[in-house]
C-alpha positions in Angstrom: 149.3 93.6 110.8 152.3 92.4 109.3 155.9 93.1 108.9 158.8 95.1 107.1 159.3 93.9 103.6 162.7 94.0 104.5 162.7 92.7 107.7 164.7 88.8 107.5 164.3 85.8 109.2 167.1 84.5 111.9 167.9 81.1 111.7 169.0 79.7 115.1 170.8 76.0 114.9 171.5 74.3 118.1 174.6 72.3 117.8 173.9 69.9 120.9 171.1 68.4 118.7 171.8 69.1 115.3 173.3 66.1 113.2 174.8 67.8 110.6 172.6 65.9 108.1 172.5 69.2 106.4 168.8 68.5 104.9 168.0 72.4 106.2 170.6 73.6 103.9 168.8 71.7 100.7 165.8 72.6 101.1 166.5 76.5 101.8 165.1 78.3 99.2 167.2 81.2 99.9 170.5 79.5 100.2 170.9 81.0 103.7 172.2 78.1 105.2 175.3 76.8 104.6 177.4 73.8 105.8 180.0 74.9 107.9 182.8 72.1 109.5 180.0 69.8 109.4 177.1 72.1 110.9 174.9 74.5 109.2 175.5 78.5 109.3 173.2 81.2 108.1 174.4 83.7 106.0 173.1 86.5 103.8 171.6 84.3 101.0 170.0 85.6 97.9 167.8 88.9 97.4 165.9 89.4 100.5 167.6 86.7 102.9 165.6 84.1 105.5 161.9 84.9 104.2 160.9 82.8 107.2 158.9 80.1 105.1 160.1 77.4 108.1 161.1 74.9 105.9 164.1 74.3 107.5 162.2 73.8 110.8 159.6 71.3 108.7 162.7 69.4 107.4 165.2 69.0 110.7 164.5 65.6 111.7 166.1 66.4 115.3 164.5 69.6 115.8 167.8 70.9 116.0 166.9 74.6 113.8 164.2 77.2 114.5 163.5 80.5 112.5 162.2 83.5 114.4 160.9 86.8 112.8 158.8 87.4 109.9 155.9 86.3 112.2 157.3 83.0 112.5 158.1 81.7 116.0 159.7 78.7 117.0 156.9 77.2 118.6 155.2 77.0 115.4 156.3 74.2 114.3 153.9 71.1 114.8 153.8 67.8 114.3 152.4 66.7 110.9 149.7 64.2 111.1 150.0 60.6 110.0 149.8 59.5 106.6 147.0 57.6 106.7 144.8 60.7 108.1 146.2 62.4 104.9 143.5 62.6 102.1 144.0 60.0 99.0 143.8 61.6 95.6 140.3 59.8 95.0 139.0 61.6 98.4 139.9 65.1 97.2 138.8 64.6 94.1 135.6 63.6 95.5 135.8 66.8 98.0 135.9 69.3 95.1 133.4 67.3 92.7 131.2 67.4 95.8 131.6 71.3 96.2 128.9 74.0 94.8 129.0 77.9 95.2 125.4 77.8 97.6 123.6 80.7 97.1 120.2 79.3 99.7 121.2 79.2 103.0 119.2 77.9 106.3 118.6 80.9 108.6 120.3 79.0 111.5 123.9 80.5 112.6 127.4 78.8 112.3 128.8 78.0 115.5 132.1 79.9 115.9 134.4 76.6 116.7 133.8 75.7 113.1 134.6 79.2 111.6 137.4 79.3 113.7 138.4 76.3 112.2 137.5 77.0 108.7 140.1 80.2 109.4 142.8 78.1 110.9 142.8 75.7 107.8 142.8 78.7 105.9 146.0 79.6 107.4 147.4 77.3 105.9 147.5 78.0 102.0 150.6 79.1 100.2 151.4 82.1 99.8 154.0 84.2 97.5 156.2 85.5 99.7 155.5 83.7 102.9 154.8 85.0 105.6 152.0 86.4 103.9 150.4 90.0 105.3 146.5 88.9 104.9 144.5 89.4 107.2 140.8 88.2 107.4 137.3 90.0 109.0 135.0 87.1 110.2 131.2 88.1 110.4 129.7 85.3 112.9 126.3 86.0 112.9 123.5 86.7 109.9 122.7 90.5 111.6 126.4 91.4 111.1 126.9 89.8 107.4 123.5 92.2 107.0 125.0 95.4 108.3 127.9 94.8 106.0 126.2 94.1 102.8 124.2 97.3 103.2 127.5 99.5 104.3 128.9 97.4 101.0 126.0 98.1 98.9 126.5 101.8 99.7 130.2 101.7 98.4 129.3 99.9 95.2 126.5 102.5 94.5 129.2 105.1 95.0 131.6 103.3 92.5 128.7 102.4 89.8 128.1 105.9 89.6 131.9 107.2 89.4 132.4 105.0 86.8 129.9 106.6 84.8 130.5 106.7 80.7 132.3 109.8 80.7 134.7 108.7 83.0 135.3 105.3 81.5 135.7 107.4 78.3 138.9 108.9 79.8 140.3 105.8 81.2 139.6 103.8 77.9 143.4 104.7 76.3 145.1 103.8 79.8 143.3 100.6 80.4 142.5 99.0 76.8 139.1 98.1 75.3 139.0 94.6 76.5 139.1 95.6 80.4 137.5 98.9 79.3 134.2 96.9 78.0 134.3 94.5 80.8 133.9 97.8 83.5 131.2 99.1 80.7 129.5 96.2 80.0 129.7 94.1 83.4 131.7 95.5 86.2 129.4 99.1 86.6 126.0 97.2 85.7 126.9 94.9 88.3 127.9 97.8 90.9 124.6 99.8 90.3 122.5 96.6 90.8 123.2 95.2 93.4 122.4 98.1 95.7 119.3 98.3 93.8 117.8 95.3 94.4 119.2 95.6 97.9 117.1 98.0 98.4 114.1 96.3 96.9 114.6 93.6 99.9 116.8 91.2 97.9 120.1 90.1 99.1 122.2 89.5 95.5 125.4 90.3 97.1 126.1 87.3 100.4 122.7 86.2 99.5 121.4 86.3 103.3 124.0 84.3 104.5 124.3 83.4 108.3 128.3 84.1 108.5 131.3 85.7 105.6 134.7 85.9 105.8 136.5 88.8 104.1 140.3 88.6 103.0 142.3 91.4 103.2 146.0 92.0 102.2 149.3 94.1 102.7 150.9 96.5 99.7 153.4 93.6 99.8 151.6 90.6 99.5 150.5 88.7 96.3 147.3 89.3 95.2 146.2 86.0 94.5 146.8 85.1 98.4 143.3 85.9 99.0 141.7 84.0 96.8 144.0 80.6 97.4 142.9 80.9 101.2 139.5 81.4 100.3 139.9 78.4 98.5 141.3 76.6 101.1 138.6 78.1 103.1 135.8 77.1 100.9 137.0 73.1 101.1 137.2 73.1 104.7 133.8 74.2 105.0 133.1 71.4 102.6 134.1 69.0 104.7 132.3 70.5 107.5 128.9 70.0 106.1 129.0 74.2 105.1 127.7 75.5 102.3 130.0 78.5 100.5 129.7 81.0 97.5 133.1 82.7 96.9 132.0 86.9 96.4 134.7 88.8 94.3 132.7 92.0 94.1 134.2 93.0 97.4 137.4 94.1 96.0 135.8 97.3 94.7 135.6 98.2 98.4 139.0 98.8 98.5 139.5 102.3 97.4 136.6 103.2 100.6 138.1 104.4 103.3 135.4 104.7 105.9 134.1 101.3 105.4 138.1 99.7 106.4 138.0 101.6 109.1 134.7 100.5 110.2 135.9 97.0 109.8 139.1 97.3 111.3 140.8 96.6 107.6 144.0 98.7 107.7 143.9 101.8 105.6 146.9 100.4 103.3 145.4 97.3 103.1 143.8 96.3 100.1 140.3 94.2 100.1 140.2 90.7 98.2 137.3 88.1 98.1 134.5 87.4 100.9 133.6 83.9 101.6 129.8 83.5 102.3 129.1 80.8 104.4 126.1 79.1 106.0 124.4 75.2 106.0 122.9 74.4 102.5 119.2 74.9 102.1 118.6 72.7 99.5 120.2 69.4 99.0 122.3 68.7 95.8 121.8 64.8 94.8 124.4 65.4 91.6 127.2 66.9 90.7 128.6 69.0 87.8 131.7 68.1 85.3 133.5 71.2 84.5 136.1 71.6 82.4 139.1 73.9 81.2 139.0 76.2 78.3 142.3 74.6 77.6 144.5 72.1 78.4 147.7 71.3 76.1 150.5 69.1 77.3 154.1 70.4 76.1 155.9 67.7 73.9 
């Protein structure tokens, strides 16, 4: 997976169709190009040079610049579709009022040219320092979402029980009594139960679901990248007709070894969110308001 932090982007301009209009250079957010007798010219820039976030590339009217490196080729740059295929406000709005976190899922399977399209949207979402090293592990079928919530089940058993109170005694001056209450009071009750009813014949954790995505990401990568492709994830499926319960237990799997190996999660890697996913068993005929804890507008 992924690439050197240090590792920069290389700018390439062709000057037969470059216009000069210098657009690239505005919108660079690195200030690696420059104009230069009327044509741009990378340079160093700011801090860690070309980043390779292609907006140069998305800008050129001509076509006229490509980026290479970073993961970023030139023939990644596409064609953005027309406006009026764009969602309106009022349609998005009524994509996430429409959205709930299902938790009853029909036993039939996904087919994979929907999850492979769920993953491609997914691609999409913004990352912090793009490109982004996450990586995602796509169970396709209800028999291998099944093998992993028991190998998962087995972790958080492991975990529930290292966290024991001794131990969350000793971390208590490192960690501070708000986070050291929440492992105390919800994060280890949660970590021993699970298993437990898992063994009772009870799926709590991907609640029997027919397919689950699991986001993964690079020492050098944000860790709210995971759960913003989720996200974006979770509305595509939306719009495919998918039910979806976002899973945040998972990142407790992170510190087990055997289990990313299994998986084929690299060892440095750290595990974010799973996506459960599957077609709605129950139909929902209303929807729920929700609203902020706050919201204050700055005079």
């Amino acid at each position: 997976m992924g690439y050197s932090f240090r590792e920069s982007g290389v700018p390439s301009v062709d000057a037969a169709t470059c216009k000069g209009c210098g657009l690239c250079v505005r919108t660079c957010p690195e200030e690696v190009l420059v104009m230069d007798d009327g044509k741009p010219r990378a340079v160093a820039g700011t801090f860690l040079g070309c980043i390779a976030c292609g907006h140069c590339m998305a800008v050129c009217p001509t076509g006229g610049i490509t980026v290479s490196g970073r993961g970023l080729r030139p023939d990644d740059r596409i064609e953005l579709p027309p406006r009026d295929r764009q969602a309106t406000p009022e349609q998005f709005e009524a994509l996430a009022v429409a959205r709930r976190s299902v938790r009853r899922f029909k036993p039939e399977d996904v087919p994979r040219e929907l999850l492979e399209q769920v993953v491609r949207i997914a691609s999409t979402a913004p990352m912090g320092i793009p490109p982004s090293d996450l990586g995602v592990v796509v169970f396709s079928r209800r028999e291998q979402v099944r093998a992993f919530a028991e190998d998962a089940c087995a972790s958080f058993e492991k975990a529930g029980r290292f966290f024991n109170p001794i131990v969350l005694g000793l971390m208590r001056p490192f960690i501070g009594k708000s986070q050291y209450e929440a492992f105390r009071d919800f994060i280890r009750p949660l970590l021993l139960l699970l298993p437990e009813m898992w063994k009772q014949g009870r799926d709590k954790f991907t609640y029997d679901a027919p397919a689950l995505m699991l986001f993964h990401y690079g020492p050098m990568t944000d860790v709210t990248d995971c759960t913003i492709a989720a996200t974006y994830a979770m509305l595509a499926a939306e719009t495919m007709g998918l039910g979806s319960c976002m899973l945040g237990t998972t990142v407790a799997l992170s510190h087990d070894k055997r289990l990313k190996a299994k998986y084929g999660i690299p060892p440095e890697n750290k595990v974010g969110v799973a996506l459960a996913l599957g077609y709605p068993d129950v139909h929902y005929h209303h929807a729920i308001r929700r609203r902020l804890a706050s919201v204050h507008f700055a005079e």
